[in-house]
ZAMARGU-4260 file (C-alpha; in steps of 0.2 Angstrom, whole numbers, plus 5000, padded with zeros to 4 digits):
<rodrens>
0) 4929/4935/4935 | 4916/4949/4936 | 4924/4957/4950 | 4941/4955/4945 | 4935/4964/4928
5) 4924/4980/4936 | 4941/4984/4949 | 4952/4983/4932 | 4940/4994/4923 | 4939/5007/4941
10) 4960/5005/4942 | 4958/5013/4923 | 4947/5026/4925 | 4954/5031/4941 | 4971/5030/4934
15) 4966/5043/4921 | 4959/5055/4933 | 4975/5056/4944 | 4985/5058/4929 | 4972/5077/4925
20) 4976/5078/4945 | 4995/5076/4945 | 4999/5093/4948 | 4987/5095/4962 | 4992/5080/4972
25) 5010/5084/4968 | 5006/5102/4977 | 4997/5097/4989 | 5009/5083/4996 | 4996/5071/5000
30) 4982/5063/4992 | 4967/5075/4992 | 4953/5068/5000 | 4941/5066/4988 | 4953/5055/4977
35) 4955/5045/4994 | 4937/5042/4995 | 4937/5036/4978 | 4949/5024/4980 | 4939/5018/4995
40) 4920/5018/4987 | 4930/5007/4973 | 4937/4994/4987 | 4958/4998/4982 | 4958/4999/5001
45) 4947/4981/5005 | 4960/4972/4991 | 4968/4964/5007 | 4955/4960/5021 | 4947/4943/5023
50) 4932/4943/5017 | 4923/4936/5031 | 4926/4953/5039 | 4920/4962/5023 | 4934/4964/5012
55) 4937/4957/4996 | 4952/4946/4998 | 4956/4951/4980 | 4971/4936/4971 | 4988/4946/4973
60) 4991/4945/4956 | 4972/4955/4955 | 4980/4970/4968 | 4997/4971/4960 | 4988/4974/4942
65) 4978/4987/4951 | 4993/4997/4956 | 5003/4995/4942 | 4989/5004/4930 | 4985/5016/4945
70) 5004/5020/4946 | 5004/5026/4927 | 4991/5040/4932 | 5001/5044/4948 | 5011/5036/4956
75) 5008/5042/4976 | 4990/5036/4972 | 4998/5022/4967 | 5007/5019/4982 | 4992/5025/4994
80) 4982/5010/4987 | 4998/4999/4991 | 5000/5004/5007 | 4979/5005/5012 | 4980/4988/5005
85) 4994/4978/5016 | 4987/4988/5031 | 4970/4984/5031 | 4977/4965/5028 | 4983/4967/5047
90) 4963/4963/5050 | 4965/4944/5044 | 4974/4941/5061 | 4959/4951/5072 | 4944/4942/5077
95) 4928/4943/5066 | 4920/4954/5076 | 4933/4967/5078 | 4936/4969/5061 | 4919/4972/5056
100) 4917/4985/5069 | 4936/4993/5062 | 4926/4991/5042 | 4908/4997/5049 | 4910/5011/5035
105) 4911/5007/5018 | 4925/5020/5016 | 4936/5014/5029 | 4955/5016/5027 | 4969/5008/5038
110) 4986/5014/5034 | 5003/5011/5046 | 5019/5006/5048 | 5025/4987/5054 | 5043/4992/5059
115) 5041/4989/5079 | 5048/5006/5085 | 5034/5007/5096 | 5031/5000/5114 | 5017/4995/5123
120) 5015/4990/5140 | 5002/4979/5142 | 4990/4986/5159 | 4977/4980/5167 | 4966/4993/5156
125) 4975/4986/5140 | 4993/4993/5130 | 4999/5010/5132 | 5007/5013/5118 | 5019/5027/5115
130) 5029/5027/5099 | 5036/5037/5084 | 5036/5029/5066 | 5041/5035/5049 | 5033/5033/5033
135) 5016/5036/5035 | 5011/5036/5020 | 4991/5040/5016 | 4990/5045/5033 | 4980/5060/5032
140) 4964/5050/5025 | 4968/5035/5035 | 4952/5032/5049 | 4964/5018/5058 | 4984/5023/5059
145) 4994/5004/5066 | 5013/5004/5072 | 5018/4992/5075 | 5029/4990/5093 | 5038/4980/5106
150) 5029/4972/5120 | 5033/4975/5135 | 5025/4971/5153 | 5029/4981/5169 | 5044/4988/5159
155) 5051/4972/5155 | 5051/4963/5137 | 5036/4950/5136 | 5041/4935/5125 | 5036/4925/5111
160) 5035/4906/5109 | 5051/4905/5102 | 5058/4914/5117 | 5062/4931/5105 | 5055/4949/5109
165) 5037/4949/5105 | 5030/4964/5093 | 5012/4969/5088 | 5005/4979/5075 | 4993/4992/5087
170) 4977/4998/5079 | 4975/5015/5083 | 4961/5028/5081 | 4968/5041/5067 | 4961/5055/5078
175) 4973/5051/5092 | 4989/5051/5083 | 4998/5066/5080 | 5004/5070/5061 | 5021/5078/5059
180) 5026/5090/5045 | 5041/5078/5041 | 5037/5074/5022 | 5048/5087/5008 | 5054/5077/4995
185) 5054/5077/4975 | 5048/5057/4973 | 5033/5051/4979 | 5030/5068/4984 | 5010/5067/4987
190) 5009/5051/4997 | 5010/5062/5013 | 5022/5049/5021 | 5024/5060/5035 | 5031/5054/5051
195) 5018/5049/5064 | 5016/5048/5086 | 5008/5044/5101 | 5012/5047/5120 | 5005/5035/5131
200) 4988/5031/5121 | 4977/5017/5127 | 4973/5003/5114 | 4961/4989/5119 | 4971/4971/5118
205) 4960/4966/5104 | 4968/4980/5094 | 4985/4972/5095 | 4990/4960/5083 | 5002/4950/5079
210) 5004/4953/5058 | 5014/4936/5055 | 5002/4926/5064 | 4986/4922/5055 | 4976/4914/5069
215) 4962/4923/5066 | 4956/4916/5047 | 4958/4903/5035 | 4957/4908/5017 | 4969/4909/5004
220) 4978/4927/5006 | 4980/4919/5026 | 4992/4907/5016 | 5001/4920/5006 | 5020/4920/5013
225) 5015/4939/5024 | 5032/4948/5020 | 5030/4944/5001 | 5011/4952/5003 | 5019/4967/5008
230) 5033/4969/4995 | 5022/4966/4980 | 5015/4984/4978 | 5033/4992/4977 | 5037/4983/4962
235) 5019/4986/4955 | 5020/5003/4956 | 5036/5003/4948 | 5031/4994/4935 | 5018/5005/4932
240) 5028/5022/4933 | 5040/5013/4919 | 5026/5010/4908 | 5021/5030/4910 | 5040/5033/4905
245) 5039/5024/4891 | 5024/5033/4885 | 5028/5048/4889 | 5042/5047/4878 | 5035/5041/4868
250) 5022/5055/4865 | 5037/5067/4865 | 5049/5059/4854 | 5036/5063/4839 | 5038/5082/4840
255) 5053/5088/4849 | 5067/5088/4840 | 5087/5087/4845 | 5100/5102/4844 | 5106/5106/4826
260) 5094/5093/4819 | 5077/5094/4806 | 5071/5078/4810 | 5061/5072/4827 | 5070/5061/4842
265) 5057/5048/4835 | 5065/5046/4817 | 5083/5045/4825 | 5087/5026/4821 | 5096/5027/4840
270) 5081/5032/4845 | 5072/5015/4840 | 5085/5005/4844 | 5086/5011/4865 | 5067/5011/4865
275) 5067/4993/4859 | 5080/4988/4873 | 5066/4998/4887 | 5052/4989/4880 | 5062/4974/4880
280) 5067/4975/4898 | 5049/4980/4905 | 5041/4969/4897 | 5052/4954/4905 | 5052/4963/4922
285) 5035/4962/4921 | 5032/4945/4918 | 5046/4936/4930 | 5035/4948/4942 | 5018/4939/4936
290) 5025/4923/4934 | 5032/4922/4953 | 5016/4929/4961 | 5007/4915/4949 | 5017/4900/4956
295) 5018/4907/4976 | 4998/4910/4974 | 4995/4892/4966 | 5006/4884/4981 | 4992/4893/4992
300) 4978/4884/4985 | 4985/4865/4986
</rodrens>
């Protein structure tokens, strides 16, 4: 609980830094670095990793409260942490040894992409992977980039178990993967979800892994349905940019005043009423949120 209680207290403090920093990451169209590192040194990017690797392997409920109150200071920090989070998951189905070489510094960030739009030929040597993926957000401080691709040996599909396609999530060096100037938009605008490629790179088969899988560890986030894992964040950070809203309004609602009228938008009797009805609605967003991630999480531990 002491943990849970010091990443709470970081989330906040962090929170009100990126709020100061808006306009900067806004600007910038990425995270700056520094923030990154922050996030890093305060284990936002570990939330997800087994902890026998050296992550904290943080309750769901734990990471989602983390990005929600992040996401009220800015939300492409926000969604940075969301994404370094479910990447850096990826290591629960890598061997232990693997993964504490990819976390040997405490600063480490994985990011990626899982949609398979990739290939890798699996060699003698190990896969050549040649690929473009979109979305890759928090890219730019990212020390490991993953995309995920379709296997393939001697040009032809290799198979899974069931008979399907098979597809692995490659973990590649963030030095070898080309960043592409692909990210102008007005949302989300500084998570540097830029577009990302490689031509013919070399992974080592132990950087290729299967993310629905989980052979490689046994606790409780192994447990956690994978494509549920990955969805929580987006509807943290929403969560959180609705509080914002409201508080933003809030604020503004005292002093601004409509056309033709002496008194403020916050002694409009309308006013109350619609706030009430966003309030209301939030707040039961938000705990149907909490309450599903509760009873998934308790089926885990049984």
């Amino acid at each position: 609980m002491e943990m849970e209680k010091q990443l709470i207290e970081e989330a906040q403090r962090l929170s009100d830094l990126f709020f100061d920093q808006a306009d900067t990451i806004e600007a910038a169209g990425r995270v700056p670095a520094e923030l990154s590192k922050l996030m890093a040194e305060a284990g936002f990017y570990r939330l997800g990793v087994p902890q026998e690797v050296g992550g904290l392997e943080a309750p769901p409920r734990l990471s989602s409260e983390i990005f929600e109150i992040l996401a009220q200071g800015d939300a492409s920090c926000a969604w940075v942490a969301f994404i370094g989070t479910t990447s850096g998951a990826a290591l629960g189905n890598v061997s232990k040894e693997i993964g504490r070489q990819i976390l040997a510094s405490p600063t480490t960030m994985l990011t990626g992409v899982f949609a398979p739009t990739g290939r890798a030929e699996l060699t003698d040597e190990g896969f050549r992977v040649t690929g473009r993926w979109q979305w890759g957000s928090g890219s730019q401080n990212a020390d490991w980039i993953m995309g995920g691709c379709m296997l393939t040996k001697n040009g032809e599909p290799i198979l899974d178990k069931a008979g399907n396609p098979a597809n692995h999530m490659m973990i590649m060096p963030a030095d070898k993967v080309e960043l592409l100037d692909t990210w102008h938009v007005s949302g989300l605008k500084g998570s540097g979800s830029v577009d990302y490629q490689v031509d013919n790179l070399l992974v080592p088969t132990t950087h290729g892994v299967g993310y629905l899988d989980h052979e490689a560890h046994s606790g409780p986030l192994s447990r956690f349905p994978s494509i549920t894992f990955l969805a929580l964040g987006i509807a943290a950070v929403a969560l959180g940019i609705a509080r914002a809203s409201i508080t933003e309004f809030v604020a503004l609602a005292k002093s601004k005043k409509r056309a033709h009228s002496r008194k403020t938008i916050a002694e409009q009797p309308h006013t109350h009423l619609k706030l009430a009805e966003a309030e209301a609605q939030l707040r039961s967003a938000r705990a149907f949120y909490y309450e599903a991630i509760d009873a998934v999480w308790d089926s885990t531990q049984q």
